[in-house]
N, C-alpha and C positions, 0 to 999 in steps of 0.2 A: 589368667582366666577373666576374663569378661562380663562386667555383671549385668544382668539382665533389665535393669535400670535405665545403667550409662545406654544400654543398645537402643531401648524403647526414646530416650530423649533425644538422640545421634537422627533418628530416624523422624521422629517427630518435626525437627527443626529443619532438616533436611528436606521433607516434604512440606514444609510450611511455605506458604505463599507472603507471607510478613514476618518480621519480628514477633518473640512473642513472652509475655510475662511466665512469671514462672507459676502464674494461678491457672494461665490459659496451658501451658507444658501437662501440670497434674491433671488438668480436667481432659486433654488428649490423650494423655500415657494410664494415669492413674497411680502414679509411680509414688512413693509413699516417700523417697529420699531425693528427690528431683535437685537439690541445691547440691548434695555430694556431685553427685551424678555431674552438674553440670559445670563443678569443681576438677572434677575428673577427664572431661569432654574438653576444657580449657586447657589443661596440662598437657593433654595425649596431643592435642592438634597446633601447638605452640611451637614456631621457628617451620612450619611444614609450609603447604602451598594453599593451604586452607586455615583458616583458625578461627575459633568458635568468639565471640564479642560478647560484651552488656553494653547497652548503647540507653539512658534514660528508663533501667529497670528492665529492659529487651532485649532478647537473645537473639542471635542470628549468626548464619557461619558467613563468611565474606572472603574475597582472595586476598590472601597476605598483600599488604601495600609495597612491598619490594617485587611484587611480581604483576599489577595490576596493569600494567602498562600492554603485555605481552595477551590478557584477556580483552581486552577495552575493546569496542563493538560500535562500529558508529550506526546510529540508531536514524534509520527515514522514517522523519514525520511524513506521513502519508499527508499527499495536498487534496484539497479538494479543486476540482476546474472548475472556469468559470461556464456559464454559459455558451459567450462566444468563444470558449477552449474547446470546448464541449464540439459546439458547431463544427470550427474550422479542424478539429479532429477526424469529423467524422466525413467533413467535405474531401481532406486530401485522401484519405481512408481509400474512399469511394470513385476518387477523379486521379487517383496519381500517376502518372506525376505531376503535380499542377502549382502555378503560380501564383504570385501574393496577390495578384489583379485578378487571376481568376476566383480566386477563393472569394476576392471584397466582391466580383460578377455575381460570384452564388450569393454568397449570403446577403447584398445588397448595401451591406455599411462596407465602412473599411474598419482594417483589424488593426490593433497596434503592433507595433513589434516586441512584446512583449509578452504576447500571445503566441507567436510562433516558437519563442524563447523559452516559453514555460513545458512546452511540448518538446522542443529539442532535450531542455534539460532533463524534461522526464525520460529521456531516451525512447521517444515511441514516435518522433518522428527526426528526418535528417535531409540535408540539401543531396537532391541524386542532380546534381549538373545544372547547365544552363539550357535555355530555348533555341531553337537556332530562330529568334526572330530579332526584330528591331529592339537594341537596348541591352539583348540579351538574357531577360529575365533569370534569377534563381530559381528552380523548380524542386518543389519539395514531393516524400513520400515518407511511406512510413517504413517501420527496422521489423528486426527480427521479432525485436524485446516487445514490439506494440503488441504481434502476434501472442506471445508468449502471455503478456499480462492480461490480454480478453481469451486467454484459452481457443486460441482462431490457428486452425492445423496452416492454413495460407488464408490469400484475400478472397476465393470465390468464398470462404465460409463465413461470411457478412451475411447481418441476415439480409432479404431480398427485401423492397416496400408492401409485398402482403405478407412478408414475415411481421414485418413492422405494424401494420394494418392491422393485425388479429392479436398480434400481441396490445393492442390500445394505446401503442408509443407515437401516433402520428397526429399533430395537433390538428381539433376538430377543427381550426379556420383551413386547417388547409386540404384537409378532406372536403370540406365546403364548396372551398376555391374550386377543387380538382371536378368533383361534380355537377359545378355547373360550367364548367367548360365542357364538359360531357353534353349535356344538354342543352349546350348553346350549339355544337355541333351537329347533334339528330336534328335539330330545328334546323339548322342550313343547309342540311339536306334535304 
């Protein structure tokens, strides 16, 4: 039989987000034998594929170390981009399949390769072939996974530049720019 205890601690621990003393156990369970309990909780789970620990006065159940190899999880630190990631992301995004010199055309600097690299490795973007021009250029586009990680069903669902415009993501020099070239035009005509 099972005492209602050991179950309140089992469960406790279980749902615990940290390790946890056995002041913080009582104050969650209210269990008035919490040290049997967890005397008991250590014996039941001992040579199994879980086992209950005290690590510096702290409980926590953890995977047997003969078996942690078969759980082990490699864990992506999320990167943040850089700006010009950012950029040349959203130029081939928009222009693919397009080249290293058209991307430095748009953006106006040149890009390292280390920028392209960081984008290949995040898998969101990949070489789709060469130009049929002089040299041959690499032309880049982006993957499935780009799709997948902006929630983008394919590429028409970009948003459009008055999606961009109304959302306030268009930098105000270059709404500037754009308007008085507007108006430089009504004047030449």
């Amino acid at each position: 039989m099972i005492d209602e205890d050991e179950r309140a601690v089992e469960a406790a621990l279980f749902a615990a987000e940290a390790s946890m003393t056995v002041g913080e156990i009582m104050a969650a369970v209210g269990a008035r034998d919490v040290r049997a309990a967890l005397s008991r909780l250590r014996e039941h789970y001992a040579g199994r594929g879980v086992e209950l620990v005290e690590r510096a006065g702290r409980w926590h159940f953890q995977t047997a170390p003969d078996l942690a190899h078969i759980l082990r999880r490699t864990r992506e630190e999320p990167r943040k981009l850089s700006r010009a990631g950012i950029e040349t992301l959203a130029i081939i995004a928009y222009h693919e399949p397009v080249s290293r010199a058209e991307i430095e055309a748009i953006r106006g600097v040149q890009i390292s390769k280390g920028t392209i690299d960081a984008l290949m490795e995040a898998g969101w973007v990949r070489p789709a072939g060469r130009r049929e021009a002089p040299g041959r250029p690499l032309i880049y586009a982006t993957t499935p996974a780009f799709l997948t990680h902006f929630g983008l069903g394919s590429r028409r669902d970009l948003p459009g530049i008055e999606d961009l415009r109304a959302a306030g993501l268009l930098d105000p020099v270059d709404l500037a720019m754009e308007q008085l070239e507007v108006e430089k035009d009504e004047t030449d005509d």
